[in-house]
C-alpha positions in Angstrom: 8.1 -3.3 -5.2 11.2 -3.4 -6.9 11.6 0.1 -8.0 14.5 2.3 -7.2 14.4 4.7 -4.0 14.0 7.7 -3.0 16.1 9.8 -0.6 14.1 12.4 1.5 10.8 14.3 2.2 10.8 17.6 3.5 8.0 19.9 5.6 7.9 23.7 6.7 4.8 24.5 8.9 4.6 28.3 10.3 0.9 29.1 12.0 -0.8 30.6 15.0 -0.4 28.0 17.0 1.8 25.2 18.6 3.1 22.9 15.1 4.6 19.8 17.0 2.1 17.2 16.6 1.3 19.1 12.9 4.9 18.5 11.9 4.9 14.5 13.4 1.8 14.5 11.2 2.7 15.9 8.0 6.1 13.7 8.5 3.9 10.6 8.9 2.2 10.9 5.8 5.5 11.6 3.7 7.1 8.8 5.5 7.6 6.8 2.3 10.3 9.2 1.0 12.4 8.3 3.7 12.6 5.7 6.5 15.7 6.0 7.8 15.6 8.9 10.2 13.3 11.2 10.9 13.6 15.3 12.8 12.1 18.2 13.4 13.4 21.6 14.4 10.7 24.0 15.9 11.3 28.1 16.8 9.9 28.2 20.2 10.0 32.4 19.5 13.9 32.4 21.2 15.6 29.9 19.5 15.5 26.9 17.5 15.0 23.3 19.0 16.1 20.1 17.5 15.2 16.4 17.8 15.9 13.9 15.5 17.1 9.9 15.5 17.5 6.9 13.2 14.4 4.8 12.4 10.6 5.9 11.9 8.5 8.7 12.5 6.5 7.4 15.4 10.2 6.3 16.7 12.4 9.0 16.2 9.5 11.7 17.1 8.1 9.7 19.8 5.7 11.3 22.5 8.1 11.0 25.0 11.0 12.6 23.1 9.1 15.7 21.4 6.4 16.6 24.7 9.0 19.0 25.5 8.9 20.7 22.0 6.8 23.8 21.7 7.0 26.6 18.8 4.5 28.0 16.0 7.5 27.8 13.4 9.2 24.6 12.2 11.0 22.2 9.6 10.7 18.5 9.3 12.5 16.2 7.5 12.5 11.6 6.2 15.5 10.5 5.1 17.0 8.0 2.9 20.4 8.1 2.2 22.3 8.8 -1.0 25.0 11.3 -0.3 26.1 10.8 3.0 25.9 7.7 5.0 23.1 6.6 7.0 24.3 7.2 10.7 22.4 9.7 12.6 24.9 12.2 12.4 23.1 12.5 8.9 19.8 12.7 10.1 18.2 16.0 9.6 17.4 18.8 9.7 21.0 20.0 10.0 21.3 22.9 12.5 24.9 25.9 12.8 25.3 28.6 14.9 26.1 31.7 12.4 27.5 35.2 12.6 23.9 36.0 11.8 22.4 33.7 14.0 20.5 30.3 14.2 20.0 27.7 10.5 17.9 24.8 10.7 17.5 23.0 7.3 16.0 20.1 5.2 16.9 18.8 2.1 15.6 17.0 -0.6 18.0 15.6 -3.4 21.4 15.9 -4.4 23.9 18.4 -5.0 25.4 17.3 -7.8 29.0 19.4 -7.8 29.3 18.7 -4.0 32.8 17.0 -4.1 34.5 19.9 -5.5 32.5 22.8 -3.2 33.8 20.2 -0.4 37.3 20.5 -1.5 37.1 24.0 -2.1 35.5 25.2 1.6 37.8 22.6 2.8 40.6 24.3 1.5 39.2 27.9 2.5 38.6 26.5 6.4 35.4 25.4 7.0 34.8 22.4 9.3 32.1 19.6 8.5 30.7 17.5 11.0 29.1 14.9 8.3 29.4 13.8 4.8 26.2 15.3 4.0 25.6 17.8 1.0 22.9 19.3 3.0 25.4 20.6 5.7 27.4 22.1 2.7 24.6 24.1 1.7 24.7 25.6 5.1 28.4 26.2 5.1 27.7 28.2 2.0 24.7 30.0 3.6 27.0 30.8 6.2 29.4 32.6 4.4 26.9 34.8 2.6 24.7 35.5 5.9 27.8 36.9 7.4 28.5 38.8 4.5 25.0 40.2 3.7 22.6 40.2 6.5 19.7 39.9 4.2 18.3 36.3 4.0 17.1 36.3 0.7 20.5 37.1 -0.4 21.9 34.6 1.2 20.2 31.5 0.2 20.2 33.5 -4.3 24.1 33.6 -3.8 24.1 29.8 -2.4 22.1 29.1 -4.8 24.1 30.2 -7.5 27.1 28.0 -6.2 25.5 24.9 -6.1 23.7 22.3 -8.8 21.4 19.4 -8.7 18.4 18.4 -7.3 16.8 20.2 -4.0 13.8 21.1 -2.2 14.9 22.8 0.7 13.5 24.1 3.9 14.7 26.5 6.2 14.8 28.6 9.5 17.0 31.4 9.9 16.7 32.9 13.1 12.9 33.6 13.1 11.9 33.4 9.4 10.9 30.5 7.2 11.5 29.8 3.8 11.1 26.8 1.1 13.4 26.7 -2.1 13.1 24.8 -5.2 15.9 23.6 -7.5 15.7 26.0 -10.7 15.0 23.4 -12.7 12.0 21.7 -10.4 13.4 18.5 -10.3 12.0 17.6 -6.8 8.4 18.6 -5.5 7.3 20.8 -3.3 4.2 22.5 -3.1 2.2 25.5 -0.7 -1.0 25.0 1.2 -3.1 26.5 3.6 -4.0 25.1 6.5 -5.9 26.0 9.8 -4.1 28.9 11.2 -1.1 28.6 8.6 0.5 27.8 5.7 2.8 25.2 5.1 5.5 23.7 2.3 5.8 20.5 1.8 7.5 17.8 -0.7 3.7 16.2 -1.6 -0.2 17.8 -1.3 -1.2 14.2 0.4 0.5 15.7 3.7 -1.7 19.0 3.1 -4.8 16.5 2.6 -4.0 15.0 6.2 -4.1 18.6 7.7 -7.0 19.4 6.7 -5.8 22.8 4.4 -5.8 23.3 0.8 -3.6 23.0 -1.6 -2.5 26.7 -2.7 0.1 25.9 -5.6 3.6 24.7 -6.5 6.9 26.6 -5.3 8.2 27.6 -8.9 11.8 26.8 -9.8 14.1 28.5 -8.6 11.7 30.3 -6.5 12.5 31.3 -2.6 9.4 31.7 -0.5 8.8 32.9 2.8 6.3 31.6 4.7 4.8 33.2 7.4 1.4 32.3 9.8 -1.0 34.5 7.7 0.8 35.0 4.4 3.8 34.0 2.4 6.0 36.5 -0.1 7.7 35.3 -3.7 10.7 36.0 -4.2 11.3 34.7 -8.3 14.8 34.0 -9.9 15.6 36.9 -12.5 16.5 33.8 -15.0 14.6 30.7 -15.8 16.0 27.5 -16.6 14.3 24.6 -18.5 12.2 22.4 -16.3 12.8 18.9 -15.3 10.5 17.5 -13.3 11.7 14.0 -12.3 9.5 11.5 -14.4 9.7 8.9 -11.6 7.8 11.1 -9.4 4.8 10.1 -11.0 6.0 6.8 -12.1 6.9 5.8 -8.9 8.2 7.6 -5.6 4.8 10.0 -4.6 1.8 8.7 -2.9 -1.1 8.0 -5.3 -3.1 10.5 -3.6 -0.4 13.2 -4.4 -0.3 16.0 -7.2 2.6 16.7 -8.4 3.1 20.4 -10.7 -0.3 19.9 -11.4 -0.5 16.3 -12.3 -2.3 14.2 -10.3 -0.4 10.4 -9.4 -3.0 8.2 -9.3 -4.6 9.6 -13.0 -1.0 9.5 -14.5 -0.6 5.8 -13.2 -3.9 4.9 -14.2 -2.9 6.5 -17.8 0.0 4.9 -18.0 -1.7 1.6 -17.7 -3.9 2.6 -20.7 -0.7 3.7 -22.8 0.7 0.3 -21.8 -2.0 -2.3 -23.4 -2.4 0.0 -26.7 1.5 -0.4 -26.8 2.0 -4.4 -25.3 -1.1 -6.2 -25.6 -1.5 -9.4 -24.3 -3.6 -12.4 -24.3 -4.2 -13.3 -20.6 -6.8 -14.2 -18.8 -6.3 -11.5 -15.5 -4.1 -8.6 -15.3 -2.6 -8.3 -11.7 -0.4 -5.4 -10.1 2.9 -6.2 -8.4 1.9 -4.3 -4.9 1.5 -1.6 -4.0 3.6 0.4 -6.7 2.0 -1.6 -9.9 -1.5 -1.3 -8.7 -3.0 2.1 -10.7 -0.8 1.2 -13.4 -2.8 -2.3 -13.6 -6.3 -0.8 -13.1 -5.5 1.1 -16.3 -4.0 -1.9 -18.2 -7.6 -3.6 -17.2 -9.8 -0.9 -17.8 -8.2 -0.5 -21.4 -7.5 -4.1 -22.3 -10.8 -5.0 -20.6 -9.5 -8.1 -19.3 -10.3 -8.5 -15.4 -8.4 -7.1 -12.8 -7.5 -9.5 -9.7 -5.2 -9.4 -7.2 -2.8 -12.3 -7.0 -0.3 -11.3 -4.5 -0.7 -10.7 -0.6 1.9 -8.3 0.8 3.7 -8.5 3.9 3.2 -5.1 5.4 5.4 -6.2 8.6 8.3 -7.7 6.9 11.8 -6.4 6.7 12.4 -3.4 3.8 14.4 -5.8 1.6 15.8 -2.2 -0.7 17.6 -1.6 2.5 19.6 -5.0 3.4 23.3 -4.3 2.4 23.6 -7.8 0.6 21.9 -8.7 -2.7 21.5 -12.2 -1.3 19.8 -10.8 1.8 17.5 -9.0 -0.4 16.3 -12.1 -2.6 16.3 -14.3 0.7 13.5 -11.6 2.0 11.7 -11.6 -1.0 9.6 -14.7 -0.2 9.1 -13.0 3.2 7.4 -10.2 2.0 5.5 -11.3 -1.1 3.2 -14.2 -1.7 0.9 -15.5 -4.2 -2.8 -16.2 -4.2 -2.7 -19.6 -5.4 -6.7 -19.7 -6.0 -6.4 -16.4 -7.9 -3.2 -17.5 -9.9 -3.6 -21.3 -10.8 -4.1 -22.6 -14.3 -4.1 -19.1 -15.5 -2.4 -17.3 -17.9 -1.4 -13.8 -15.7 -0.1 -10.4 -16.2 1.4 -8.8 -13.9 2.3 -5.2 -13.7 4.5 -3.1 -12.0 6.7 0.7 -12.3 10.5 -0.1 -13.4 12.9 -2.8 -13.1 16.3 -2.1 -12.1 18.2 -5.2 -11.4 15.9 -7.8 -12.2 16.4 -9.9 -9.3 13.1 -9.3 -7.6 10.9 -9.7 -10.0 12.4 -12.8 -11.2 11.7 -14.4 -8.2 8.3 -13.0 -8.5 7.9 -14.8 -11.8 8.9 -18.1 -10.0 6.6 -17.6 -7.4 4.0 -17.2 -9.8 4.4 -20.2 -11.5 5.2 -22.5 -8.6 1.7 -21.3 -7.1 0.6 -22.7 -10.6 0.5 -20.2 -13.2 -0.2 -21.4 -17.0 1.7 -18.4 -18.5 3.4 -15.4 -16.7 3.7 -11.8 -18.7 5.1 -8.7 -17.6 4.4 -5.2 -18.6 6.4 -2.3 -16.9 5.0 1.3 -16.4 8.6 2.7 -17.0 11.0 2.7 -20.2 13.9 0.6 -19.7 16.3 2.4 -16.8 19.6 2.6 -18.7 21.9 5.3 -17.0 22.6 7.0 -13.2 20.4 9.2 -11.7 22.9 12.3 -9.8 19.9 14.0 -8.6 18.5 12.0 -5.1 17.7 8.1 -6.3 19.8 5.5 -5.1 20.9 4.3 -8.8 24.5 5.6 -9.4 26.0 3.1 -11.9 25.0 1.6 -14.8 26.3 -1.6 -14.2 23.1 -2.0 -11.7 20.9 -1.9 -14.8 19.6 -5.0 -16.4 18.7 -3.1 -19.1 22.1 -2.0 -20.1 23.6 -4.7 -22.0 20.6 -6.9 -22.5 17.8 -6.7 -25.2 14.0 -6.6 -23.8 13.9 -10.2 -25.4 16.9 -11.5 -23.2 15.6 -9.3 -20.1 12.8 -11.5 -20.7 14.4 -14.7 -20.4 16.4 -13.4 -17.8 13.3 -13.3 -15.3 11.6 -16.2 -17.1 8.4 -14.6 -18.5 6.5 -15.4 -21.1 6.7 -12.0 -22.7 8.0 -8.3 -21.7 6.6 -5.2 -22.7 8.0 -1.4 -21.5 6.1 1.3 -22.1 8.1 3.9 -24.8 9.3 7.3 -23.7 6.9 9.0 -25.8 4.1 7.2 -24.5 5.5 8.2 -20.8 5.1 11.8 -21.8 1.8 11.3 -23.0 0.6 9.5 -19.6 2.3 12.3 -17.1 0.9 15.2 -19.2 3.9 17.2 -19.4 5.8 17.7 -22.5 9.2 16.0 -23.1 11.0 18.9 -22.7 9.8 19.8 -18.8 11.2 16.5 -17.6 14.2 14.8 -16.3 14.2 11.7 -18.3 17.8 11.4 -17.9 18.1 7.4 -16.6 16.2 6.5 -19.8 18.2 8.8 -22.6 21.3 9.7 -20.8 20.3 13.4 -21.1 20.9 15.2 -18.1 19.7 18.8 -16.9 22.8 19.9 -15.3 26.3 19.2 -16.1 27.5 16.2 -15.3 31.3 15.3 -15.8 30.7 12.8 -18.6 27.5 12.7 -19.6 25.6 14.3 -22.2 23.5 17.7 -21.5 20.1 18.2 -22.3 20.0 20.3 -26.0 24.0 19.1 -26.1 24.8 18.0 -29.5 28.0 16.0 -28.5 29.8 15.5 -24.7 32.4 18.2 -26.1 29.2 21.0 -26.6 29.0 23.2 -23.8 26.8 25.9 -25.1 23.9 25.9 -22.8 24.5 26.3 -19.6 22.3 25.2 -17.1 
């Protein structure tokens, strides 16, 4: 609820049979990665096709605009914006006629050294249509296509040029592939399905299809797909891993495993972790919906103190993360969330939810709370305090957007008028996901980044003047 968001989901489907409706499917289920526009490109076995438009799946793919699609090859792609603006000339996936033929692709993350490749392929001729990282990428691609006709070539050498965060799917001509970051920051995982295999940013869209779940793209790994098989191709040098910690925390559907770790456990666990490390005395522990619920069934189930549900959500109400005014946003809040005064009154409650960013929502929240009647109001989050920008696909890009920056947990906790405020640690995170410290992007909550970042401090970088590992 007021956690920070995430910018795209990404799908590659290539069976024996006709992959429209599988792609709308698959997109469907991933839709909360992205709601701002929505495509698919297809291979019809002559060329690529390519329909995409602002808005929702079920709007953008409509029946009326995709009955013309056919193909057994194809990309799809949800997107929230973070670099680039939101028009539809964004939207994805991004298509370009090469010297080597047809590129369709979908991205997941950021690019984090795409203003100086910009400049530089400016400078050198190329033309961009958007300001979209993704359709730098396929400038890149371009450039090494025409010089090597090997595929796999291609997309090492782009890799090798940029940095950051991405998942990627592609078509080139007639051949599929899916590429993870080297470091793994964003998800993406294989499964089988009937007649095919597929790569896709979460397993819950493999679930949906009915197919398996075969195992994770590797960093840095390229990976063709094809209807019967798919073929590795591994990076000669391995990085350090950083899986991004919010992935669990927050941005994947419960029913999700990510590298091997599924959601809904690590939300439940961090619940747990949570009332060993801020008990309370309270007479119901409540999530704030939906993002807060696991985390609260743990809290319960480790606390022992009952579980209830004490707000109803608006399902049909205006995203509020979206509205370009912070007024807007508060204004909506009331819109979309209400208590449960029967649930609520004369009771001392807990409620629990992922992060807080700016505060602002979950003041109201608290005020809500006890206007409905609440004796005492606590809150425990299933994050550490966010305290510095995320560069890799997240829409938090200052630090003076943090509440946490600047402000003790005591004042935060005047600040939204609770009763008491509890975070869970960072070494308590770890424990909860499963994966040790030193496999995850934790870099909003120590400052410690994976990739260079003009400015900020380097994972295993002793000062901001070390540059001795290179990422």
């Amino acid at each position: 609820m007021t956690g920070p968001k995430h910018s795209c989901g990404v799908v590659g489907i290539s069976a024996d049979h006709d992959i429209v409706a599988v792609l709308q499917k698959a997109l469907m289920i991933i839709q909360h990665r992205g709601q701002e526009s929505a495509g698919i490109s297809v291979f019809d076995g002559m060329t690529i096709h390519t329909v995409k438009d602002a808005g929702l799946v079920q709007t953008a793919l409509s029946r009326s605009r995709i009955e013309g699609l056919h193909g057994n090859m194809g990309i799809g792609h949800v997107r929230y914006a973070t670099t680039g603006g939101k028009g539809v000339r964004n939207a994805q996936p991004l298509t370009m006629t090469t010297a080597f033929g047809v590129v369709a692709i979908g991205h997941n993350g950021d690019i984090t050294n795409y203003g100086n490749l910009r400049k530089e392929y400016l400078a050198n001729g190329a033309v961009f249509q958007t300001d979209s990282d993704t359709e730098l990428i396929i400038n890149i691609m371009s450039k090494y296509l025409g010089q090597n006709s090997n595929p796999i070539l291609a997309i090492r050498a782009t890799m090798s040029e940029i940095d950051g965060a991405y998942a990627l799917v592609l078509i080139i001509n007639d051949r599929l592939f899916a590429v993870r970051d080297p470091h793994g920051i964003r998800p993406l995982i294989l499964g089988k399905i009937k007649g095919g295999y597929v790569a896709v940013s979460e397993s819950a869209a493999i679930d949906a299809l009915g197919g398996q779940i075969v195992r994770d793209v590797v960093p840095g790994e390229i990976v063709e797909i094809f209807k019967d098989s798919f073929k590795s191709n591994m990076p000669k040098f391995t990085c350090p891993y950083a899986h991004c910690m919010f992935e669990w925390v927050y941005f994947a559907r419960p029913d999700s495993v990510i590298d091997g770790q599924e959601v809904y456990d690590v939300r439940r666990r961090i619940g747990v972790v949570l009332a060993r490390e801020s008990p309370a005395k309270v007479d119901l522990v409540m999530p704030i919906p939906d993002s807060g619920r696991a985390h609260a069934i743990g809290f319960s189930n480790e606390s022992g103190i009952p579980y209830e549900e004490g707000f109803m959500k608006n399902r049909f109400a205006e995203r509020t993360f979206i509205m370009p005014d912070q007024h807007e946003r508060e204004l909506a809040v009331s819109t979309k969330m209400n208590p449960i005064k029967s649930t609520v009154a004369g009771k001392k409650v807990l409620i629990v939810d992922d992060s807080i960013v700016r505060g602002t929502t979950l003041k109201q929240l608290v005020l809500m709370l006890r206007k409905a009647g609440a004796k005492e109001v606590h809150v425990r989050i299933g994050s550490p305090p966010i305290t510095a920008p995320c560069y890799y696909g997240v829409d938090m890009k200052t630090r003076d957007q943090f509440i946490a920056n600047g402000h003790s947990v005591d004042e935060i906790c005047k600040i939204i008028g609770a009763d008491s405020l509890g975070y869970i640690s960072i070494s308590g995170l770890v424990e909860a996901i499963g994966i040790p410290a030193e496999k995850l992007c934790l870099a909003c909550l120590n400052g410690q980044y994976p990739t260079r970042i003009e400015g900020e401090r380097e994972r295993f970088q002793s000062t901001l003047g070390d540059s001795s590992f290179q990422s």
